[in-house]
C-alpha atoms as one frame of an Amber mdcrd trajectory, in Angstrom:
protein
 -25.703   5.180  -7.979 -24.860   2.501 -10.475 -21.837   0.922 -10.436 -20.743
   2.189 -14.012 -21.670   5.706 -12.981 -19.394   5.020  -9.304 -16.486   4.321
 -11.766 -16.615   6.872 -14.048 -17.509   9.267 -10.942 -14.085   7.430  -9.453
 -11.989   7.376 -13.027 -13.029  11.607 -12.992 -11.967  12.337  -9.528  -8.684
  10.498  -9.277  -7.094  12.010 -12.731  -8.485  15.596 -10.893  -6.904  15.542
  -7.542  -3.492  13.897  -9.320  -3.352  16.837 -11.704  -4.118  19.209  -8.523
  -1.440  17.144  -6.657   1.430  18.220  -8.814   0.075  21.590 -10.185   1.754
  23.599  -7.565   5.333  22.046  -8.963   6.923  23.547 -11.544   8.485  19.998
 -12.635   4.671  18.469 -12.278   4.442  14.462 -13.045   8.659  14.370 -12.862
   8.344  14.324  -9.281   6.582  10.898  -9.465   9.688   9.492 -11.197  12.384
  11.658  -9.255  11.160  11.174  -5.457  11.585   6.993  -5.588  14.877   7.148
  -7.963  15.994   9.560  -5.236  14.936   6.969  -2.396  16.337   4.238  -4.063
  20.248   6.152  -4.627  20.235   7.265  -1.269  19.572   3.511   0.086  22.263
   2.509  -2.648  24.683   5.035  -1.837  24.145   4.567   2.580  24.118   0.703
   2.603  25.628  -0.469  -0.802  28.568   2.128  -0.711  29.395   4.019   2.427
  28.205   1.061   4.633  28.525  -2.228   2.750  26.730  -4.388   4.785  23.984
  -6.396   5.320  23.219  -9.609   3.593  24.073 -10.031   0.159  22.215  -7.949
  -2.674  21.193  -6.101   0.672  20.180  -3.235  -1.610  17.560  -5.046  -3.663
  16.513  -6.754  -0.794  15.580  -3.485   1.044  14.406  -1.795  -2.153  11.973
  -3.988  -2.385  10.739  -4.238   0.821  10.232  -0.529   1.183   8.844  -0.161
  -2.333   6.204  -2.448  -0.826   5.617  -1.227   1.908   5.336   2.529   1.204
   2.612   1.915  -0.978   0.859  -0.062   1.963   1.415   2.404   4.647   0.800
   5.583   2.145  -2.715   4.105   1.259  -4.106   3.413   4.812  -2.388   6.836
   6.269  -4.262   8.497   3.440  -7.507   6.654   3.780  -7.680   6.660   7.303
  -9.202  10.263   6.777 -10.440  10.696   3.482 -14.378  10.314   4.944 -13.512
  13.381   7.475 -11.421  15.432   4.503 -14.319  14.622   2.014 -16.989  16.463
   4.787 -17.255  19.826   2.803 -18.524  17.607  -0.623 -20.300  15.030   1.777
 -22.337  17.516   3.080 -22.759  19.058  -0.253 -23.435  15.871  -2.487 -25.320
  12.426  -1.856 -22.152  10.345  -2.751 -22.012   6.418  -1.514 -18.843   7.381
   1.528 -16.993   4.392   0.333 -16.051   6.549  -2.930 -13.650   8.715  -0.858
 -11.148   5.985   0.208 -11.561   3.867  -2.873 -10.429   6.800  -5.335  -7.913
   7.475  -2.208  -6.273   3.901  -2.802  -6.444   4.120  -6.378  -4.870   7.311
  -6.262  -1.863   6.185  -4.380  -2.140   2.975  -6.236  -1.646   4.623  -9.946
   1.608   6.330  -8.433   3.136   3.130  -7.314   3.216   1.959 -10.991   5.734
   4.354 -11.424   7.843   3.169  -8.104   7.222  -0.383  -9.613   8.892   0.165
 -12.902  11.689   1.772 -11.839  12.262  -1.057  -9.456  11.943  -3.683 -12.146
  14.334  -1.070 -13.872  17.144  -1.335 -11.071  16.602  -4.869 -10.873  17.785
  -5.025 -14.312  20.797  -4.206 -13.807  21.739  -5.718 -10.071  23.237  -8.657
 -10.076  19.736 -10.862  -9.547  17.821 -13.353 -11.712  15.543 -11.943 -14.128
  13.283 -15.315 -14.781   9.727 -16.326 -15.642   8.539 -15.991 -11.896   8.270
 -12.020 -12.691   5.293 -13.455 -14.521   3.473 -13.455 -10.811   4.287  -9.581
  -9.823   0.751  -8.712 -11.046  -1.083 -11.253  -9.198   1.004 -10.145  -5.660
   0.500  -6.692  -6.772  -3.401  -7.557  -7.098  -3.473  -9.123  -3.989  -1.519
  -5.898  -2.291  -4.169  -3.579  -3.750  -7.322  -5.165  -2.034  -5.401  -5.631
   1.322  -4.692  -2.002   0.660  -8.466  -1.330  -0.134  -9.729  -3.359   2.878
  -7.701  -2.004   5.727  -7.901   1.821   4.001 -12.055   1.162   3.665 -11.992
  -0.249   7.349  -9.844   2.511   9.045 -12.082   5.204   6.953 -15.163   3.866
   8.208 -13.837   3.905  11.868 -11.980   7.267  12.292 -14.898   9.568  12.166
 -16.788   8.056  14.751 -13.632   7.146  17.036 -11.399  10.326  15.558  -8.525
   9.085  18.047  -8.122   5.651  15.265  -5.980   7.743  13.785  -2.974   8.466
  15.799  -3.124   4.757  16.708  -3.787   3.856  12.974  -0.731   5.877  12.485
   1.231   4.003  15.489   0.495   0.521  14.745   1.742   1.101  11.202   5.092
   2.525  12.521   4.923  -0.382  14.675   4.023  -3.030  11.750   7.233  -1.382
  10.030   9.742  -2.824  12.253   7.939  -6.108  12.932   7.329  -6.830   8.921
  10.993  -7.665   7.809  11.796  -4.491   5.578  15.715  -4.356   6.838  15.946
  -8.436   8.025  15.213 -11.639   7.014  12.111 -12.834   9.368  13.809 -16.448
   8.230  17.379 -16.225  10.163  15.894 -13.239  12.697  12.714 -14.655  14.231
  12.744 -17.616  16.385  10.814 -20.522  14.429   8.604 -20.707  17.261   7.445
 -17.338  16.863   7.167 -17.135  12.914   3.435 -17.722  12.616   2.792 -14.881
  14.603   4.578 -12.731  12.155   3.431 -13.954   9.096   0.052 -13.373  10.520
   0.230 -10.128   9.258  -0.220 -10.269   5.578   2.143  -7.808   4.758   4.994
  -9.869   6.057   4.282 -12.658   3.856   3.830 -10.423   0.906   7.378  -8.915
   1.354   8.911 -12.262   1.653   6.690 -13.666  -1.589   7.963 -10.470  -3.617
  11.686 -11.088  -2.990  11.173 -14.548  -3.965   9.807 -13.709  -7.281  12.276
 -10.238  -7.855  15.466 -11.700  -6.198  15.623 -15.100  -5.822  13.857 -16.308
  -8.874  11.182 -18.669  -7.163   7.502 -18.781  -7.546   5.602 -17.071  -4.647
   3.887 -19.814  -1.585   0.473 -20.438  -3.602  -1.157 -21.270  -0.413   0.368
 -17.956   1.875  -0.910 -16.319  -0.920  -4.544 -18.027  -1.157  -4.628 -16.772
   2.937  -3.386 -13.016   1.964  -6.604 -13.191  -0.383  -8.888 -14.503   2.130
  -7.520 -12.153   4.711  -7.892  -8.965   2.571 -11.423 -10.003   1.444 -13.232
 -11.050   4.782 -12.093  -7.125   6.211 -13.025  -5.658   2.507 -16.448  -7.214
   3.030 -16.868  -6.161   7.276 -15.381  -2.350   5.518 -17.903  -2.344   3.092
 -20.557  -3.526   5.676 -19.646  -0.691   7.811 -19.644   1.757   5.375 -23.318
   1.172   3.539 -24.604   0.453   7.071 -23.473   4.413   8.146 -23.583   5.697
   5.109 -26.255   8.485   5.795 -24.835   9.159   9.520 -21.580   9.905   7.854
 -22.892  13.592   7.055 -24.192  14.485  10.501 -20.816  13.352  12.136 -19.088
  14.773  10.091 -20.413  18.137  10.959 -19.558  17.895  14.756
């Protein structure tokens, strides 16, 4: 398959399973807009009202952090099986298997625009710097969607040979969640000492480089940011490996 025929293929199948997604809902694409304006008022309402705590602009900072994040842990979750979910066509179809978690990502990707503006929305209007830094969201939110891509391409090409990956795909991430600095500063919480373990994970890093850019109205760490890319492209390229080298055993495992 060429690759202008894989995108097209990939451009086809994502706009079909998005309009399947929200057929069955009588408000259809409104639920893209309504389920993060309804996150982001009950995480206004809980820590900005009832609780009013935290450390200042608490809101935002969280906001962002989980807008982040969610989009992280959606795309792997999802990916994670989309080889195994995909058997019925695989089995069907000669299809290159690294289709099925690429259109998965970009699926889940083309959503979080939505979640994006309507932070940048909110952000408007809380009491934060809008500056010329916001000029580097797309390049973090580039850099997000390959780390996205490689670990979702990685954990798809695993799970249906190891079909266990999953539940401890799905446990590290709830892990990663509370190590990753969503609801705290890794800064003033974590021991300087033990700070390059966390910002090992790339997802830390990215959190803290967004709320620099959205909140504080710096210019993300160039060189974090030059090791997020290196990171994210080493496991794309073992993912990729793995998935043309088992591309045709894909089918027969898939049947057991």
């Amino acid at each position: 398959m060429t690759s202008k025929r894989f995108f097209q293929l990939a451009y086809i199948y994502v706009k079909a399973n998005l309009r399947v997604e929200v057929s069955s809902y009588y408000l259809n694409y409104v639920w893209w807009v309504l389920e993060p304006v309804f996150m982001m008022t009950v995480f206004y309402v809980v820590f900005d009202i009832m609780l009013n705590q935290g450390t200042q602009h608490f809101v935002g900072f969280l906001l962002v952090g989980l807008a982040s994040w969610n989009w992280f842990a959606r795309s792997v979750n999802n990916s994670k099986n989309s080889i195994h979910d995909a058997r019925g066509l695989i089995l069907q179809v000669r299809i290159p298997k690294m289709f099925f978690p690429f259109t998965t990502v970009c699926q889940d990707s083309f959503k979080q625009l939505f979640v994006v503006a309507l932070l940048l929305l909110f952000l408007l209007f809380y009491p934060t710097p809008v500056t010329v830094c916001w000029f580097a969201l797309p390049i973090l939110l580039a850099l997000q969607f390959v780390l996205n891509l490689a670990v979702g391409m990685f954990c798809a090409a695993i799970v249906p040979f190891v079909p266990d990956m999953r539940f401890i795909v799905s446990t590290v991430i709830e892990i990663l969640f509370f190590a990753t600095g969503i609801f705290y500063d890794l800064d003033t919480m974590v021991l300087p000492e033990h700070r390059p373990i966390i910002y090992a994970n790339p997802m830390a890093g990215l959190l803290k480089n967004y709320r620099a850019v959205l909140l504080h109205g710096d210019w993300p760490n160039w060189f974090y940011l030059l090791y997020v890319a290196g990171f994210s492209f080493v496991f794309l390229a073992v993912a990729l490996y793995l998935l043309n080298r088992f591309d045709n055993v894909y089918p027969r495992v898939c049947q057991q």
